[in-house]
C-alpha positions in Angstrom: 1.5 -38.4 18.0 3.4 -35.3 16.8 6.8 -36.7 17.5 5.4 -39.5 15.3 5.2 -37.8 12.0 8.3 -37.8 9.6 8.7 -34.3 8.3 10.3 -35.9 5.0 7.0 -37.7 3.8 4.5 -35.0 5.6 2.9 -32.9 2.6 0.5 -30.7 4.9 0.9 -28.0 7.2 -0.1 -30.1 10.1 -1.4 -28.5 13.6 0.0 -29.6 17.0 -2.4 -30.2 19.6 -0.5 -27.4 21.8 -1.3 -24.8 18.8 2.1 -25.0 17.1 2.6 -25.9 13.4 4.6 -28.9 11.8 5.9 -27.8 8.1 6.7 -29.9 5.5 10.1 -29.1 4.7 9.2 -27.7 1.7 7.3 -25.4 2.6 8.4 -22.0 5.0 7.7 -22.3 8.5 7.4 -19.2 10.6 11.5 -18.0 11.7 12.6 -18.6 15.6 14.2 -16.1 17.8 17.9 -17.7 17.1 19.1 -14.5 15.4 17.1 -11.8 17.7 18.9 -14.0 20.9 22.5 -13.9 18.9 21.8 -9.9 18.0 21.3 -9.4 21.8 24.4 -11.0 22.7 26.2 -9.6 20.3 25.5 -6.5 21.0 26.3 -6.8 24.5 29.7 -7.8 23.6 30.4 -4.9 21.5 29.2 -2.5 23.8 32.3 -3.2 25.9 34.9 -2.4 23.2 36.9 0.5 24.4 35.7 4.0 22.6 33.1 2.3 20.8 30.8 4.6 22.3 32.5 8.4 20.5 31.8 6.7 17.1 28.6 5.6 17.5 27.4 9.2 18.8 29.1 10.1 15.9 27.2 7.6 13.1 24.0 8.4 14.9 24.3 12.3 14.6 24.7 11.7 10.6 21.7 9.5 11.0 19.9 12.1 12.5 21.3 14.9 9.4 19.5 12.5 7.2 15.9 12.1 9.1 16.3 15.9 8.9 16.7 15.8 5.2 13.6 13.4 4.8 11.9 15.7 7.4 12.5 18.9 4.7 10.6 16.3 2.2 7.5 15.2 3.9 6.9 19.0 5.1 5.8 19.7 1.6 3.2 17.1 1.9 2.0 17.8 5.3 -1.4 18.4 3.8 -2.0 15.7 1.6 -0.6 13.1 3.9 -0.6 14.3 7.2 -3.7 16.3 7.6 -1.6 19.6 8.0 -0.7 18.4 11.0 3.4 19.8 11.2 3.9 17.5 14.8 2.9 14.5 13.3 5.3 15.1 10.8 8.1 16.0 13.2 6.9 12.9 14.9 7.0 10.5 12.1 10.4 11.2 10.6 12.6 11.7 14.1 11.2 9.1 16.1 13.4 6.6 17.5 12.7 2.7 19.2 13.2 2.6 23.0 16.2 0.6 22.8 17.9 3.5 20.4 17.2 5.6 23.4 18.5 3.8 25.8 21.9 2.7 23.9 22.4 6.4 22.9 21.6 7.2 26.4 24.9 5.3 28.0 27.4 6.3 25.0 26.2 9.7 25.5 27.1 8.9 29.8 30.3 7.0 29.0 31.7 9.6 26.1 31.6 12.7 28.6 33.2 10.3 30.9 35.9 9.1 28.5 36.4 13.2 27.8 37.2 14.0 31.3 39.8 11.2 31.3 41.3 11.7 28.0 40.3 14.8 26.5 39.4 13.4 22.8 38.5 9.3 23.2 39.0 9.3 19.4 42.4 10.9 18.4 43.7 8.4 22.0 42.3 5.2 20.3 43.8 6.4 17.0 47.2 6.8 18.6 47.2 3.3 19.0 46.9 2.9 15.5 44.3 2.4 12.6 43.4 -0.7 13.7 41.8 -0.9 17.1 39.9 2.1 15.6 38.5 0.4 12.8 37.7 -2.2 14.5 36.1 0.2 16.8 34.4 1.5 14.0 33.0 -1.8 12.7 31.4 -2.8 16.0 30.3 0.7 16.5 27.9 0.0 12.8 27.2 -3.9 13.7 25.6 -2.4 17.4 23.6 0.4 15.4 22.1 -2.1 12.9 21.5 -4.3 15.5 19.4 -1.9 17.6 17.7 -0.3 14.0 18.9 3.3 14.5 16.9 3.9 10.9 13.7 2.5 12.4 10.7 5.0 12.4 7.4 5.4 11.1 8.4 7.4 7.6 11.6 4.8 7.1 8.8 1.8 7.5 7.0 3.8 4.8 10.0 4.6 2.2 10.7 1.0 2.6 7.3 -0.2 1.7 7.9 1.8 -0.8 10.8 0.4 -2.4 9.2 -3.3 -1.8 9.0 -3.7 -5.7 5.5 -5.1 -5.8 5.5 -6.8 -2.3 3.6 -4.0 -0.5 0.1 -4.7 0.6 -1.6 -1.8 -2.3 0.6 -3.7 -5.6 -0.7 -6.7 -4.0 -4.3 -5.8 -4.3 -3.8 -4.0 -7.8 -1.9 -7.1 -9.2 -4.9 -9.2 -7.8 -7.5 -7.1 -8.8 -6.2 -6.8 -12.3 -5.7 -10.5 -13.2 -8.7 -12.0 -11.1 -11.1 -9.8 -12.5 -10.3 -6.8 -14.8 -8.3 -9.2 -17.2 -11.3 -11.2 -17.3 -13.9 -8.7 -18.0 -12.3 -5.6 -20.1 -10.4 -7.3 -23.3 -11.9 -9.7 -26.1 -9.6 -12.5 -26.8 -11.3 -13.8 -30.1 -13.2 -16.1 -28.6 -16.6 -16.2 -27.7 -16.0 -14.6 -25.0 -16.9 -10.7 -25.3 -15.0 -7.9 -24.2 -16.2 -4.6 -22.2 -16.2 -2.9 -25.6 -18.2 -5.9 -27.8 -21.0 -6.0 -24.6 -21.7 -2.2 -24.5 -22.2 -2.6 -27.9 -24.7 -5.4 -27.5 -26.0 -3.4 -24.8 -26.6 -0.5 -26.7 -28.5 -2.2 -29.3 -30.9 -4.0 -27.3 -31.4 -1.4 -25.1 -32.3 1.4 -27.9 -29.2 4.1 -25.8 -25.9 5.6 -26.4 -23.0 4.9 -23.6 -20.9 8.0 -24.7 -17.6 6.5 -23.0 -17.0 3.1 -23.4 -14.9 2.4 -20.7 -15.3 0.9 -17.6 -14.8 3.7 -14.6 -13.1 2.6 -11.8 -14.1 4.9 -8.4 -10.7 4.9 -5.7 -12.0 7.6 -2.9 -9.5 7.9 -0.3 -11.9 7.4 2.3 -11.7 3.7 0.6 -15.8 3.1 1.5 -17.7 2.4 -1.2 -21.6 2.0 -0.9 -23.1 -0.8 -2.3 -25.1 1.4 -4.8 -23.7 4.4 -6.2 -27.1 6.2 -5.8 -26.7 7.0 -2.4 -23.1 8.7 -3.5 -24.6 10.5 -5.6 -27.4 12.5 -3.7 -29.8 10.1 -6.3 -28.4 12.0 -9.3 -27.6 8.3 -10.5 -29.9 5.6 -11.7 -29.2 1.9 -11.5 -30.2 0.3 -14.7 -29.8 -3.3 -16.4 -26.5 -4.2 -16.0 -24.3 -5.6 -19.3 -24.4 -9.0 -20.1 -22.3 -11.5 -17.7 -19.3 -12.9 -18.5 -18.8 -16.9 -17.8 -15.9 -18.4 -16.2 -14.7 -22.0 -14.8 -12.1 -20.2 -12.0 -10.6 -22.1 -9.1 -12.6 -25.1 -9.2 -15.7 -22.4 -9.2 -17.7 -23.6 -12.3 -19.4 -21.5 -14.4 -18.4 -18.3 -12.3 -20.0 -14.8 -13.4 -18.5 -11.6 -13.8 -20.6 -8.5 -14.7 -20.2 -5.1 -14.9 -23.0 -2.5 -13.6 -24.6 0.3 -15.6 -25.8 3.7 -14.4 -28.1 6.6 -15.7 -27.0 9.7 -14.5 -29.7 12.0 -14.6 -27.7 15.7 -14.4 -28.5 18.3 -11.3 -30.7 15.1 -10.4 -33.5 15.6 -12.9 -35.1 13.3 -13.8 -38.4 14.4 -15.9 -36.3 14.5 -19.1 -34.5 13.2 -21.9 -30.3 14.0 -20.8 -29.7 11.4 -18.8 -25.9 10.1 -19.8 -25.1 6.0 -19.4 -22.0 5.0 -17.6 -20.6 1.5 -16.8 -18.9 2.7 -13.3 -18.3 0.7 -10.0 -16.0 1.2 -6.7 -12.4 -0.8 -6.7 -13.7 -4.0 -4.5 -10.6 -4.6 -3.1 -10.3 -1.2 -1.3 -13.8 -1.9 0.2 -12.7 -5.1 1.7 -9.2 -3.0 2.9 -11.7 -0.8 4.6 -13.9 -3.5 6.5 -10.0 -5.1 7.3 -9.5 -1.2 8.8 -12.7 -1.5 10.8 -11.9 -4.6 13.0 -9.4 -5.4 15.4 -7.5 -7.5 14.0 -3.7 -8.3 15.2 -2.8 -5.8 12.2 -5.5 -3.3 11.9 -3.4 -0.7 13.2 -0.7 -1.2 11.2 -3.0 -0.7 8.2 -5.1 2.1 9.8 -1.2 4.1 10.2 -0.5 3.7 6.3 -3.7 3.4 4.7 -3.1 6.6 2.6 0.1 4.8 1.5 -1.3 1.4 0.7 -4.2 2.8 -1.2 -1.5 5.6 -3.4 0.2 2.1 -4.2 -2.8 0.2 -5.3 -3.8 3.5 -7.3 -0.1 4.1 -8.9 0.5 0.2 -9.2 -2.8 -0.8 -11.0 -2.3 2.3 -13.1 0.7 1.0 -14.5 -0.4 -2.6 -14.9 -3.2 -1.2 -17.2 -1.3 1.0 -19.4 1.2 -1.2 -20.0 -1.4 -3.3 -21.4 -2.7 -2.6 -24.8 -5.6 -5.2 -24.8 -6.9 -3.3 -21.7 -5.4 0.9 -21.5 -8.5 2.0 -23.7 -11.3 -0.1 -21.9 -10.9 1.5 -18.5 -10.6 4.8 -16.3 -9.0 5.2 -13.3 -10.8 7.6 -10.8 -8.8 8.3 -7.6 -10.4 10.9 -5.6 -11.2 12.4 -2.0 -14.6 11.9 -1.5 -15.4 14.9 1.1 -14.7 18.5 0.6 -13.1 20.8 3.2 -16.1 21.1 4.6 -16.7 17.4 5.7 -19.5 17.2 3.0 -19.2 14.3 0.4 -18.8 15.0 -2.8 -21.4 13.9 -5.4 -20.0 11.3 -7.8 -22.2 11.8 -10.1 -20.2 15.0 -11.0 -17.1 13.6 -10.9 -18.3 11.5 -13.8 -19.8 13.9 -15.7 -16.9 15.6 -15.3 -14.4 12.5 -16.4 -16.9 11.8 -19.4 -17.0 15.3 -20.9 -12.8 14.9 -20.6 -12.9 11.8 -22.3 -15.2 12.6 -25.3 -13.1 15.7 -25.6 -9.8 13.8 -26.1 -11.9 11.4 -28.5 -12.6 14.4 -30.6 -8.9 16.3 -30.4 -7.1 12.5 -32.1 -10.1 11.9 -34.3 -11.6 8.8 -32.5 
C-alpha cells in the first residue's frame, strides 16, 4: 500500500493507484495550492484597509504608462511579428487577467465613493500621518502582485525572454548543439573525423569539389522541414551519397551513427550539364519535431502555437551564439534562418538561398585570403 512506502528509503518516482505521484524526497514533486489559497486570503484582507483602493488606481495607471511604452515598441515590429496586424498588437500589450478587472472594477466603485465623502481619500489618510498611508501603500503593492497586474501576453514574452537559457528555443539550441553538432562538426585528434577531414575524404573518393565546407543549417520560420530537400527546391536539388558516418556509444545506444547528407544543386534546375555545385545542407531537426509538437493537441500546444515565432528567434539567436563562441566549431557551419514563402504565399526555392549563401561565403574566403 501507498501509505506503506517510506519516502526516506523510496528512490523512484512511484505512481499511486488513484493517479497521484509519491516523490522521493530528493527529488521535486509538483507545488500544492498552499500559497495560491494564502494569496487569496490575503488579498481579501487587504482589500478592506481603509483608502487602499486611491493608491492602487494610482499604481495601476503607471502600470498602464508602461504597457503604453512597450506598446510604442512592439508597433515597430508589427510586421515581422504580428503579421501587420496593429489590434493584435494593441491586444497583446494592454490586456489584462479577469481578476485585474474585476479588482480595478471595485476600487474604481469605492474611490468615487470615498470622493463624495471626503473630497481627496489620499491627502484625509495622510492627515492621519505617514504611517497608516504607508502602510496603505504597502498593501495596496502586495494586492497588485497578488492579482498579477503585469500579466499579459507581451510581459509572458519579455519574460521568456529574460529566462537566461531556460526558455523552450535555448533549450533546443543547447540540445541540439551538444547531442549532435558537437559530435559531428569538430575533429578532436582522434580517429574520429571532423565535418572538415570527411568532406575531404568525400571529395577524393568521389572525384568533386564541395566549394563551402561547412555544414548549412536551414531554420524557415514556418519550422517544417521536408524530409528531402528536393521537393523545397522545385527539384533544383539532387540527393547524392551522403559523407561518411560518424560512430558513437551515446546513452547506453552502442555504436550510434551520425551522418551528414550531401546535395547537388543543379542551378535554374538543369540538369544536362556540368555546373552542378555540392552542398552538405539539412533542416534544424529539433524545429521539425517543435512543429509536429505545434500540430497536436496537446495540454500545451497552444501555448507554443502563441509564441512560436519567439521560441524559434531564441533557438536561432541562442545556437548562434553557442557556435561562435566555439572555435573548434564557428568555421564548420552556417546558420540559415529564413521565411520560407514570399508575399505571395509561394515558397521560396532553397536551392537559391544556397546558392546565394555559397557565392557569399566563397566571396568572404577570397576578401581574407582563405
Amino acid at each position: 500500500m501507498a501509505s506503506a512506502i517510506d519516502c526516506n528509503e523510496l528512490q523512484v518516482v512511484k505512481e499511486l493507484r488513484g493517479g497521484g505521484l509519491l516523490y522521493p524526497k530528493n527529488i521535486p514533486g509538483d507545488r500544492g495550492n498552499t500559497a495560491l489559497i494564502t494569496q487569496i486570503i490575503l488579498t481579501i484582507l487587504l482589500m478592506m484597509f481603509y483608502c487602499t483602493a486611491s493608491n492602487i488606481i494610482l499604481i495601476s495607471l503607471c502600470n498602464f504608462l508602461m504597457r503604453i511604452t512597450n506598446l510604442f515598441e512592439e508597433l515597430r515590429h508589427v510586421h515581422a511579428r504580428y503579421d501587420d496586424k496593429i489590434l493584435k498588437v494593441f491586444a497583446v500589450a494592454l490586456e489584462y487577467n479577469t481578476l485585474c478587472i474585476i479588482i480595478i472594477a471595485v476600487c474604481i466603485s469605492s474611490l468615487i465613493a470615498m470622493i463624495m465623502a471626503v473630497k481627496n481619500p489620499i491627502m484625509f489618510l495622510w492627515s492621519h500621518g505617514p504611517e497608516p498611508y504607508i502602510c496603505s501603500l504597502l498593501s495596496s503593492m502586495i494586492i497588485l502582485r497578488l492579482i498579477n497586474i503585469d500579466e499579459s501576453r507581451l510581459d509572458t514574452v519579455l519574460k521568456v525572454s529574460q529566462m537566461k537559457g531556460l526558455d523552450y528555443g535555448s533549450s533546443m539550441a543547447y540540445s541540439y548543439f551538444y547531442g549532435y553538432l558537437n559530435i559531428v562538426l569538430p575533429s578532436v585528434g582522434d580517429e574520429k573525423k571532423g565535418l572538415y577531414e570527411n568532406i575531404k575524404v568525400y571529395e577524393s573518393q568521389n572525384g568533386v569539389e564541395v566549394p563551402v565546407k561547412k555544414l548549412f543549417i536551414l531554420i524557415p520560420t514556418s519550422l517544417h522541414i521536408p524530409p528531402n530537400l528536393e521537393e523545397a527546391s522545385y527539384y533544383w536539388m539532387e540527393s547524392a551519397k551522403k559523407l561518411e558516418s560518424v560512430v558513437k556509444h551515446r546513452a547506453g545506444v552502442v555504436h550510434r551513427t551520425y551522418h551528414n547528407s550531401v546535395y547537388k544543386i543543379h542551378p535554374r534546375g538543369q540538369r544536362g550539364n556540368d555546373s552542378k555545385v555540392y552542398v552538405i545542407t539539412e533542416g534544424a531537426t529539433p524545429l521539425l519535431t517543435f512543429y509536429e509538437v505545434l500540430e497536436h493537441s496537446d495540454k500545451d500546444s497552444s501555448s507554443y502555437k502563441e509564441y512560436k515565432k519567439e521560441i524559434a528567434g531564441s533557438f536561432y539567436r541562442t545556437l548562434r551564439h553557442i557556435i561562435r563562441s566555439k572555435p573548434e566549431c564557428r568555421d564548420l557551419c552556417e546558420l540559415i534562418y529564413y521565411e520560407d514563402y514570399d508575399s505571395d504565399g509561394k515558397k521560396v526555392n532553397i536551392a537559391e538561398i544556397l546558392l546565394e549563401k555559397i557565392e557569399e561565403q566563397i566571396s568572404l574566403a577570397s576578401y581574407y585570403g582563405q
